[in-house]
C-alpha positions, 0 to 999 in steps of 0.5 A: 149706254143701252141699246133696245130692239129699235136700235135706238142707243140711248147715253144718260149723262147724270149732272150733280147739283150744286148750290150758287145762292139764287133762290128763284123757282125753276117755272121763273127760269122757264117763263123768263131768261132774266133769272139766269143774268146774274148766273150768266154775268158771274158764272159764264165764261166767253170763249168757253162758255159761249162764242163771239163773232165780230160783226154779229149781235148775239154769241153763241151758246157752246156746250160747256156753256148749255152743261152749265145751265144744266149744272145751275137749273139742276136738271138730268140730261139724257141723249138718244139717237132717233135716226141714223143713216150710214153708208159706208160706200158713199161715206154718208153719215146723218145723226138726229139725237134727242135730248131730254131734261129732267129734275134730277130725282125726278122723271118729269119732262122739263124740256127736250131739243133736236139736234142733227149733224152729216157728213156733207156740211160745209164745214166738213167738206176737206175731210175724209168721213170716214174719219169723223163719223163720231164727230159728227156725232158729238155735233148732233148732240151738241146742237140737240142740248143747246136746243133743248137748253134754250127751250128750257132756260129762255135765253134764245133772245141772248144766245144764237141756236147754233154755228150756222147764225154766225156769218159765214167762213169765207167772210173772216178768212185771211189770206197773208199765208198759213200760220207760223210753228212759233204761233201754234207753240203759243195756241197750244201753250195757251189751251194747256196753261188755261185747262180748255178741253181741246174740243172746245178750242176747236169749237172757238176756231170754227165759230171766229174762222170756220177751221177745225183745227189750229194748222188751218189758221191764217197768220192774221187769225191765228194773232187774233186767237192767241189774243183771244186766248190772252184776253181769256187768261187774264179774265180768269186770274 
């Protein structure tokens, strides 16, 4: 990380390349989201990958998801904070990152995204900002990757740019009371047993129910994420 007299703090993050046996040229990819089917059919999983939402045509694509592409087009990815607005009084944080992609070994821009992300977005509305200034954060530079990886891999008319496609929370509430201790044992168990990294559970909770956490869950939603989480199990084995 490095930080030059703009006060601009920019983090490389270097992906190694590996081979999957698709020999289609980079400007193909470019020009045409057919070449990444196969890769996304074979290689891409859902609920990791990329999320669903009953009633809504297309998924949307999750980091770990937009990561992959980077992995498979073999491509550098490299984040800068443009602007930052921080009040501490207030608790007002805004973040606009930019990302850049670039063939690894090689400094020619192939695509770039924005991304930004504040304190006073609904989904943040119950917390407390002084506590999630770095998730804010990561959330800018999620939605700048996935930017810049939809641009890159012409696969917008498959996947939604971000969580605000998807229909809104209150529409996929339950309302049968908060989830059960013996449920979040299994949530919990699930997540562990498959390897999932926490953030990207918390990701699938926000895209199906509109919470950040398993604790917010109703009864009803938290049956359907745990056979969710089954479903996922078993595709993997």
């Amino acid at each position: 990380m490095s930080r030059n007299q703009n006060n601009i703090v920019t983090l490389t993050q270097h992906e190694q390349p590996f081979e999957l046996g698709i020999t289609d040229s980079l400007p193909d990819a470019r020009r045409t989201g057919k070449y990444l089917g196969k890769f996304i059919v074979e290689q891409m999983v859902e609920g990791i990958d990329y999320g669903k939402v009953t009633g809504y045509s297309k998924p949307s694509l999750l980091k770990p998801g937009a990561e992959k592409i980077c992995q498979h087009l073999k491509l550098t990815i490299q984040y800068e904070v443009n602007h930052r607005f921080e009040e501490w009084e207030q608790g007002i944080f805004h973040y606009e990152v930019r990302v850049t992609l670039t063939p690894i070994n090689c400094t020619q821009l192939i695509a770039e995204g924005i991304g930004s992300s504040n304190t006073k977005e609904e989904q943040y509305n119950e917390q407390s900002p002084y506590t999630i200034v770095n998730t804010v954060l990561k959330m800018a530079k999620k939605r700048a990757l996935v930017d810049a990886v939809l641009n890159v891999s012409a696969t917008s008319g498959i996947f939604t740019q971000d969580i605000e496609d998807m229909p809104k929370a209150a529409e996929l509430k339950g309302g049968d009371g908060t989830i059960t201790k013996r449920q979040l044992k299994k949530i919990h168990e699930l997540v562990k047993g498959q390897g999932m990294n926490p953030d990207t559970a918390r990701e699938m909770m926000r895209l199906m129910f509109g919470v950040d956490h398993s604790t917010k869950l109703s009864k009803t939603q938290a049956s359907t994420f745990i056979q969710d989480l089954l479903l996922l199990s078993e595709s993997r084995r």
